[in-house]
LUMRO-66885 format. One line per 3 residues: number of its first residue (from 1); their letters; for each residue x, y, z of N, C-alpha, C, CB. Coordinates in Angstrom, 1 decimal, always signed. Glycine has a CB too. Example, Ala and Ser with C-alpha at 12.3 -4.5 7.8 and 13.67 -1.06 7.14 Angstrom:
<nodes>
1 = AS = +13.2/-5.7/+7.8/+12.3/-4.5/+7.8/+13.2/-3.3/+7.8/+11.3/-4.5/+9.0 | +12.8/-2.2/+7.1/+13.7/-1.1/+7.1/+12.9/+0.0/+7.9/+14.1/-0.6/+5.7 $
</nodes>
This chain:
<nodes>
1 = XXX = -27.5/-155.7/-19.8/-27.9/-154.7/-20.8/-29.4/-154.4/-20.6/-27.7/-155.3/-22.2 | -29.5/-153.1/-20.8/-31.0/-152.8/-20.5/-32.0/-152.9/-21.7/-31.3/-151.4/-19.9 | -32.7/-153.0/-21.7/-34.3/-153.2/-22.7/-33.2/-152.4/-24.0/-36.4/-152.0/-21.8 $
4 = XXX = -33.9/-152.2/-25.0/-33.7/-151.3/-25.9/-35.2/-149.9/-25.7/-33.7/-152.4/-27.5 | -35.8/-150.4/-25.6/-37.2/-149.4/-25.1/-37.3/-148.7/-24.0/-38.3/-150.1/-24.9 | -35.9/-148.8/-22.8/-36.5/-148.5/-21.6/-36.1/-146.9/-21.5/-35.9/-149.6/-20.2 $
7 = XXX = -36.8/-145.6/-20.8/-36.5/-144.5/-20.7/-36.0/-144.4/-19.7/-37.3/-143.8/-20.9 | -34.6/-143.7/-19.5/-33.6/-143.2/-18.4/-34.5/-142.1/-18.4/-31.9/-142.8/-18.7 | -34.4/-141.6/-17.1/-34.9/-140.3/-16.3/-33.3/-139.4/-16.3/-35.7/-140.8/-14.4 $
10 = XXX = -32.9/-137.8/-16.3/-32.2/-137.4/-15.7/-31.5/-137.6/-14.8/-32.4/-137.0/-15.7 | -29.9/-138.1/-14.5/-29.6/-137.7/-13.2/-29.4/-136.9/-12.5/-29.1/-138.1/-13.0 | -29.8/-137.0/-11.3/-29.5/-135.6/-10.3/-28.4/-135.9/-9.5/-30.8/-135.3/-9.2 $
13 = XXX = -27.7/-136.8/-10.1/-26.1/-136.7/-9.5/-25.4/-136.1/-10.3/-25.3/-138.0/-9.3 | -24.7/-135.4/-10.5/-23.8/-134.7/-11.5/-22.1/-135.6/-11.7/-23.6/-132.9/-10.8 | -22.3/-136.6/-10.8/-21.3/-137.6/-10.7/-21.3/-138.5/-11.4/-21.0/-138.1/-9.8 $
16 = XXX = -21.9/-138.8/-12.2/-22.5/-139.9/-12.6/-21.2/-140.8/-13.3/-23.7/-139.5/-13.6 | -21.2/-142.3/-13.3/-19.8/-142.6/-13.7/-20.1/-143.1/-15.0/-19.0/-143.7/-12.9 | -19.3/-142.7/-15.5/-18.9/-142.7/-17.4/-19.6/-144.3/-17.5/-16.6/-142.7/-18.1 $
19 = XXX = -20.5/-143.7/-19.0/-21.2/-145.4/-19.6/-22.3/-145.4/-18.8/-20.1/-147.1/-19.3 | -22.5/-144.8/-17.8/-24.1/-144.7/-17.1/-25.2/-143.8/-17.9/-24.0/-144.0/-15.7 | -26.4/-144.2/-18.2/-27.3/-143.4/-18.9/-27.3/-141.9/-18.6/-28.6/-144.0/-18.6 $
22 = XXX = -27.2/-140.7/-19.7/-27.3/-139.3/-18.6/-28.7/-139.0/-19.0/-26.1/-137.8/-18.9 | -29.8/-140.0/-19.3/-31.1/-139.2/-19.5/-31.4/-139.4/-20.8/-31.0/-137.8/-19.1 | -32.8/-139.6/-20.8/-33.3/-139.5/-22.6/-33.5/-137.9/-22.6/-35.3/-140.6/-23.1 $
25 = XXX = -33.2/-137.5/-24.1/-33.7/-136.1/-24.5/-35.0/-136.3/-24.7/-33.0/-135.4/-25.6 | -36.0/-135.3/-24.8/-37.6/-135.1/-25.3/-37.5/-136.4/-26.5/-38.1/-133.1/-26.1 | -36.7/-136.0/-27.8/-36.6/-136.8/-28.7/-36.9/-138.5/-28.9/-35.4/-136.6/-28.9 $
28 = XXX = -36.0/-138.6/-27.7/-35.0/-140.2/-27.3/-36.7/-140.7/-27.0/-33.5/-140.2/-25.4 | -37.6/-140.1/-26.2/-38.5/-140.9/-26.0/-39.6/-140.5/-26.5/-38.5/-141.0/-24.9 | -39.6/-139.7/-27.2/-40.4/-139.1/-28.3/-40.7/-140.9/-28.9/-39.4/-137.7/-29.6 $
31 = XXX = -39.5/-141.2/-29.8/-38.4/-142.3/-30.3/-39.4/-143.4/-29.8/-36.5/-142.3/-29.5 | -39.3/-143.4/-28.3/-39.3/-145.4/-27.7/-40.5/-145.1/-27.1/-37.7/-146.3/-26.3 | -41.5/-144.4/-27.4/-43.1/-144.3/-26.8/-43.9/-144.5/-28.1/-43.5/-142.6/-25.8 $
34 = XXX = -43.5/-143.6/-28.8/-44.3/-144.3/-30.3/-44.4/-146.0/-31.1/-43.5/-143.6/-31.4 | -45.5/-146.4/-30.9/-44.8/-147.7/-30.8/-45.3/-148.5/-32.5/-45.5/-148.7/-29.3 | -44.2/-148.1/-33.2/-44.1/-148.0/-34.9/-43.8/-149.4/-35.1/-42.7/-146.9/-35.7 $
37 = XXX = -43.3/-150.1/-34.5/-43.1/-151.7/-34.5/-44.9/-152.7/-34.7/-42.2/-152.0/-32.6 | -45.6/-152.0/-34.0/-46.8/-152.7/-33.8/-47.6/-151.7/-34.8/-47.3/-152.8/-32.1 | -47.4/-150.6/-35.0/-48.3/-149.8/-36.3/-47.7/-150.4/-37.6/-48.1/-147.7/-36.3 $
40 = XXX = -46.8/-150.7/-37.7/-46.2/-151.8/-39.1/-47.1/-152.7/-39.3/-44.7/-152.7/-38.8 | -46.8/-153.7/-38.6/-47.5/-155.1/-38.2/-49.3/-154.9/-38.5/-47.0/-155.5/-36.1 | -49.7/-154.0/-37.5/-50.9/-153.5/-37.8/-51.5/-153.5/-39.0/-50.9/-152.5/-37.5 $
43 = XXX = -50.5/-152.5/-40.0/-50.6/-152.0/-41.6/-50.8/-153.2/-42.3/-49.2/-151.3/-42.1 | -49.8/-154.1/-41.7/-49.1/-155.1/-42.7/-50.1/-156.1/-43.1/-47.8/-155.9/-42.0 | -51.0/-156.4/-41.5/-52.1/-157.1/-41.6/-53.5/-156.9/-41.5/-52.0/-157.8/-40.9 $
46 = XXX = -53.4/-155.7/-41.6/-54.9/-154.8/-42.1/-55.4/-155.4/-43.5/-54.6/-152.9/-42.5 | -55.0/-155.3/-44.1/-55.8/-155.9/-45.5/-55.9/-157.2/-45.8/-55.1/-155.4/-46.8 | -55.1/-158.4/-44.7/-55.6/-159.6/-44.9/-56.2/-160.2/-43.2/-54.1/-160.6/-45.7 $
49 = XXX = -56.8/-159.2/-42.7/-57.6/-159.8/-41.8/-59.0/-160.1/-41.9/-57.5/-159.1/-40.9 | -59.8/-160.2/-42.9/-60.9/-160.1/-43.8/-62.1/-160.1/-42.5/-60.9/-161.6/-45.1 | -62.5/-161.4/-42.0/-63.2/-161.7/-40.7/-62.8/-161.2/-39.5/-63.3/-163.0/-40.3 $
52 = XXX = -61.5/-161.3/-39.3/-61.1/-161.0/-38.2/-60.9/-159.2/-38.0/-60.0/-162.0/-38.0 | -61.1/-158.4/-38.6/-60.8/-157.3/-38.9/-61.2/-156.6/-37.6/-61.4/-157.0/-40.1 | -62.2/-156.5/-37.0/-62.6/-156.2/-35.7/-61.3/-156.5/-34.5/-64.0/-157.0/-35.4 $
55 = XXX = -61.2/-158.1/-34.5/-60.4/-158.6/-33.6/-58.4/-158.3/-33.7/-60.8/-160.3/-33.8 | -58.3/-157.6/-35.4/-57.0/-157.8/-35.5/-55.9/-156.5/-34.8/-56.9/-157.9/-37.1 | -56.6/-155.4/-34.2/-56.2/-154.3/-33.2/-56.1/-154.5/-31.8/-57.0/-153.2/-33.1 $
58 = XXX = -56.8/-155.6/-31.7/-56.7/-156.2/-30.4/-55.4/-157.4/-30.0/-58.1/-156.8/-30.2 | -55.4/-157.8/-31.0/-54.4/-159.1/-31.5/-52.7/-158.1/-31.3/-54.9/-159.8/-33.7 | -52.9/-157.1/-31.9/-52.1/-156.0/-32.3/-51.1/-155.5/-30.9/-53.1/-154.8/-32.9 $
61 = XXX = -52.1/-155.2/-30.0/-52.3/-154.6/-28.8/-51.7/-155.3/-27.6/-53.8/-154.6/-28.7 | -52.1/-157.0/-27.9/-51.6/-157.8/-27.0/-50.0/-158.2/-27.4/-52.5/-159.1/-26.9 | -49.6/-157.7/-29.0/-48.3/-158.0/-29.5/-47.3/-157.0/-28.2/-48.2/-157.3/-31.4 $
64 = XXX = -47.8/-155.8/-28.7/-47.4/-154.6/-28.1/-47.1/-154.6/-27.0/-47.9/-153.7/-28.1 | -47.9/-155.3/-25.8/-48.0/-155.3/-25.1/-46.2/-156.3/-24.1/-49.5/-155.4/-25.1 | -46.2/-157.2/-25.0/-45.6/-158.1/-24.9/-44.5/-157.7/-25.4/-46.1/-159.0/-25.3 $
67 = XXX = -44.3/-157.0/-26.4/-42.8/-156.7/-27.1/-42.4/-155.3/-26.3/-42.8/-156.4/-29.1 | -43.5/-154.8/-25.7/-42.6/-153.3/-25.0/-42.3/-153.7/-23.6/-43.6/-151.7/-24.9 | -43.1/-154.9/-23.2/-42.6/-155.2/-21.9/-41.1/-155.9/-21.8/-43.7/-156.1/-21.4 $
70 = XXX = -41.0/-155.9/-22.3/-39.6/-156.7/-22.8/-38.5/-156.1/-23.1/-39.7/-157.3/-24.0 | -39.1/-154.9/-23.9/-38.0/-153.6/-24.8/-38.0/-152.8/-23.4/-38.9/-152.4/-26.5 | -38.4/-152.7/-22.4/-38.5/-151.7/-21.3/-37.7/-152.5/-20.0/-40.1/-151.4/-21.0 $
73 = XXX = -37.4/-153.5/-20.2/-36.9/-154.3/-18.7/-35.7/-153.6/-19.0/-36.8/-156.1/-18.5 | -34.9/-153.6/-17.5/-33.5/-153.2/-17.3/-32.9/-154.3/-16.6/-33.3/-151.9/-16.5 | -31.4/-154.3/-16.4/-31.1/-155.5/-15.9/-31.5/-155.5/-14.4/-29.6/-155.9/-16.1 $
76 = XXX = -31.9/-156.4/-13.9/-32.6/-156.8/-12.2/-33.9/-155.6/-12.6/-31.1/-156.4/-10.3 | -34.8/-155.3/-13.1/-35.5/-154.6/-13.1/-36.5/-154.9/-13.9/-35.0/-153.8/-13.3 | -37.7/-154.6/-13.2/-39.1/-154.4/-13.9/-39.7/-153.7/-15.0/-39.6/-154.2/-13.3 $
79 = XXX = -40.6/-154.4/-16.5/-40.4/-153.5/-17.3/-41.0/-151.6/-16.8/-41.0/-154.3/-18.5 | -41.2/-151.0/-17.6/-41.3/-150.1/-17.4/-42.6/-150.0/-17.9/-40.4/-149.5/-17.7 | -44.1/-150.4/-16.7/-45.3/-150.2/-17.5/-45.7/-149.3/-17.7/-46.2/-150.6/-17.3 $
82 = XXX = -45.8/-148.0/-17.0/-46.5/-146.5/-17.3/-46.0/-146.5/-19.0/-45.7/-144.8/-16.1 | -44.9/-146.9/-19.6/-44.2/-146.8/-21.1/-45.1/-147.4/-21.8/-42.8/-147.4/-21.4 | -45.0/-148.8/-21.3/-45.9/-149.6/-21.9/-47.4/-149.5/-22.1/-45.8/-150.4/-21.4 $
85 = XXX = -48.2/-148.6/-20.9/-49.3/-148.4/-20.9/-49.7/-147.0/-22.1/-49.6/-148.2/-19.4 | -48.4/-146.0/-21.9/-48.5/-144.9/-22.7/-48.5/-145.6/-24.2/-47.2/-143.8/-22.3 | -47.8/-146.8/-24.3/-47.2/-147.0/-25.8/-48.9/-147.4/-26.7/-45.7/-148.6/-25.9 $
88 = XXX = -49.3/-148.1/-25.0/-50.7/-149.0/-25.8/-51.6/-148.1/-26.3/-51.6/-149.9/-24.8 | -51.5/-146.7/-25.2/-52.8/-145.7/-25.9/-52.5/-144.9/-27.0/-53.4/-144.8/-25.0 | -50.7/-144.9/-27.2/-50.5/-144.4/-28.7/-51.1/-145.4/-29.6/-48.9/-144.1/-29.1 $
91 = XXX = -51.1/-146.3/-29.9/-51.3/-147.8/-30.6/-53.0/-147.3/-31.0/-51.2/-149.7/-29.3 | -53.7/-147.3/-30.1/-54.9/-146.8/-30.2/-55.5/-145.8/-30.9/-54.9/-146.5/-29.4 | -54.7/-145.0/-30.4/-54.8/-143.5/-31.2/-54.6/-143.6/-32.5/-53.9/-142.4/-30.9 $
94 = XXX = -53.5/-144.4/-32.9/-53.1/-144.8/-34.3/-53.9/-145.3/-35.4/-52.3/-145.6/-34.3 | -54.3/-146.2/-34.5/-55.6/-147.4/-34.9/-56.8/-146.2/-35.5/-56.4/-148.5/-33.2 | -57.2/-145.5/-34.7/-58.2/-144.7/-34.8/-57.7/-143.5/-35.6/-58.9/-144.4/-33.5 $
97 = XXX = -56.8/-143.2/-36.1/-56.7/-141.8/-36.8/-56.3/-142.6/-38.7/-54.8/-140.4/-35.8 | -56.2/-143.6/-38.4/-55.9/-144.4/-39.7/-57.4/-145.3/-40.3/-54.5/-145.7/-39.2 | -58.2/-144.3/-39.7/-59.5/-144.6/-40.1/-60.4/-146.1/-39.1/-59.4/-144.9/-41.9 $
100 = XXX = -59.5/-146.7/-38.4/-59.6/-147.7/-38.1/-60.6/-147.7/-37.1/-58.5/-148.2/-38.0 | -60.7/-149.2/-36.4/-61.8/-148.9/-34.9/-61.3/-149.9/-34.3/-63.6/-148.8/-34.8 | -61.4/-149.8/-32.7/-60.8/-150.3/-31.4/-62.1/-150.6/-30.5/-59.8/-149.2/-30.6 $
103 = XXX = -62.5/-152.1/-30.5/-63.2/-152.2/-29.5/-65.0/-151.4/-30.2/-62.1/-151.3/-28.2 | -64.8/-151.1/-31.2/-66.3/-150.7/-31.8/-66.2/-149.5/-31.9/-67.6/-151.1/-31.1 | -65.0/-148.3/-31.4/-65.2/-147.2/-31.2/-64.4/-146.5/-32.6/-64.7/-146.9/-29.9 $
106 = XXX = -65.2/-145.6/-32.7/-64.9/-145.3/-34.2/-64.5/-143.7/-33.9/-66.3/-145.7/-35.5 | -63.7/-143.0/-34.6/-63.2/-141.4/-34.3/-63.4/-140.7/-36.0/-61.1/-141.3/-33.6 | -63.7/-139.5/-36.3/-63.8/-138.9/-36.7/-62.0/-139.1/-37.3/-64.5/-138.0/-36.1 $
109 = XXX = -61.5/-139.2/-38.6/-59.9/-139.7/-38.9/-59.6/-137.9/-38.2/-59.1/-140.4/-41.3 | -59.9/-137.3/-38.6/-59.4/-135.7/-38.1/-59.2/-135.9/-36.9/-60.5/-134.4/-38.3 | -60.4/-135.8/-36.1/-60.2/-136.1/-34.5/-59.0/-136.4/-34.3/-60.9/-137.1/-33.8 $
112 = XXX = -59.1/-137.8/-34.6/-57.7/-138.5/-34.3/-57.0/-138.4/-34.7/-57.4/-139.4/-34.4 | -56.5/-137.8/-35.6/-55.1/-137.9/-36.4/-54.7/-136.3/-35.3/-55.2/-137.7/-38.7 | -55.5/-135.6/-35.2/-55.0/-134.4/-33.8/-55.1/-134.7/-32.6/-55.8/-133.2/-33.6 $
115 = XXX = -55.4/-136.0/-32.3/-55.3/-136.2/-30.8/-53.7/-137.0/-31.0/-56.9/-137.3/-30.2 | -53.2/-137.9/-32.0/-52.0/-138.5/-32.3/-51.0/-137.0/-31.6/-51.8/-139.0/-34.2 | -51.4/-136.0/-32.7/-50.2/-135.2/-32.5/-49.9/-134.7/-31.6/-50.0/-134.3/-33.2 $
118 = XXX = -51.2/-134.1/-30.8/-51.2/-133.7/-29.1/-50.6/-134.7/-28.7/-52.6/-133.5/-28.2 | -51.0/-135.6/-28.4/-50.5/-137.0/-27.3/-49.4/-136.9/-27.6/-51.0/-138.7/-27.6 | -48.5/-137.1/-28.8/-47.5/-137.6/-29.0/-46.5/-136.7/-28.8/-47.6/-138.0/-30.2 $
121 = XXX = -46.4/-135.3/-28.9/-45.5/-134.3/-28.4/-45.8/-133.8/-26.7/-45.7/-133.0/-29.5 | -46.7/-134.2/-26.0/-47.1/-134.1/-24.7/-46.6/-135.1/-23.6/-48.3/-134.1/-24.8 | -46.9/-136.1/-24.5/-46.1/-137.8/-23.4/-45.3/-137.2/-23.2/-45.6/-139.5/-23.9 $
124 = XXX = -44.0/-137.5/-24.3/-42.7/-137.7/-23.9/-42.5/-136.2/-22.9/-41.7/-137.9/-25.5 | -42.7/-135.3/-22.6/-42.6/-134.6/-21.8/-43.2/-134.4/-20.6/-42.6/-133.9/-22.4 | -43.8/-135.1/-20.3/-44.3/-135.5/-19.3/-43.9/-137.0/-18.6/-45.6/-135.4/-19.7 $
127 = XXX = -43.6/-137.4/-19.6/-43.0/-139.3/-19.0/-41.4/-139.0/-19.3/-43.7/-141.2/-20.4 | -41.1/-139.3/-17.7/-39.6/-138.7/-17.9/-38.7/-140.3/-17.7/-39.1/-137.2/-16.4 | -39.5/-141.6/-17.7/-38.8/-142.8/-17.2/-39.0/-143.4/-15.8/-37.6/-142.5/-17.3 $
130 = XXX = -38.4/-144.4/-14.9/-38.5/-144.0/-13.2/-37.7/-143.1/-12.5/-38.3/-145.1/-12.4 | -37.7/-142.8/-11.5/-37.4/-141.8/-10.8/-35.5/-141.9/-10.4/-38.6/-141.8/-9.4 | -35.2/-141.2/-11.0/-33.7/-141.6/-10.7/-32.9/-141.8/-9.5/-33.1/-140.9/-11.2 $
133 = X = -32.3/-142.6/-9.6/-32.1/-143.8/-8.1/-30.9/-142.6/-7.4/-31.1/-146.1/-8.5 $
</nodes>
């Protein structure tokens, strides 16, 4: 069984045998690049990170890092990091458009909250999965 996170690319076989992935739509990975699992968690523990508040996006980050590598493996296959790397800098962007700061860097919430929406309708159309076998 493959990851729950991992993105099919199109096939360019038109044969393809029934029950085989035919491809994520824009949507599908719209869906499994946003990574709403770790912006929860984030939320959840924003208001009781008191000291650690600086450190708790980073904590966040390494969650993510770990739960998409996972959500992205296929069977005999490696997870899918470009996903994972894309998911981490949505995480980011999040962090920062929710007023928040990463690493000491602080954004204007506007900025960010328009750099979310660019990024976020741009990835998935651009990250199509790996290259279909």
């Amino acid at each position: 069984m493959s990851g729950p996170l991992r993105i099919f690319p199109a096939s360019k076989d038109r044969s393809v045998a029934e029950g085989a992935p035919a491809g994520d739509p824009w949507v599908a990975r719209l869906v499994k690049l946003v990574p709403s699992e770790i912006v929860a968690v984030y939320l959840a523990g924003r208001g009781h990170a008191g000291s650690m508040a600086s450190l708790w996006p980073i904590v966040c980050l390494a969650l993510l890092v770990i739960v998409r590598a996972w959500g992205t493996r296929g069977p005999r296959r490696k997870p899918q990091w470009p996903a994972v790397a894309i998911s981490g800098a949505s995480f980011v962007l999040w962090v920062l458009a929710m007023d928040g700061q990463f690493l000491g860097v602080k954004l204007a919430a506007d900025v960010a909250s328009l750099a979310v929406l660019v990024w976020t309708t741009l990835v998935p159309a651009l990250y199509r999965g790996d290259p279909a076998a």
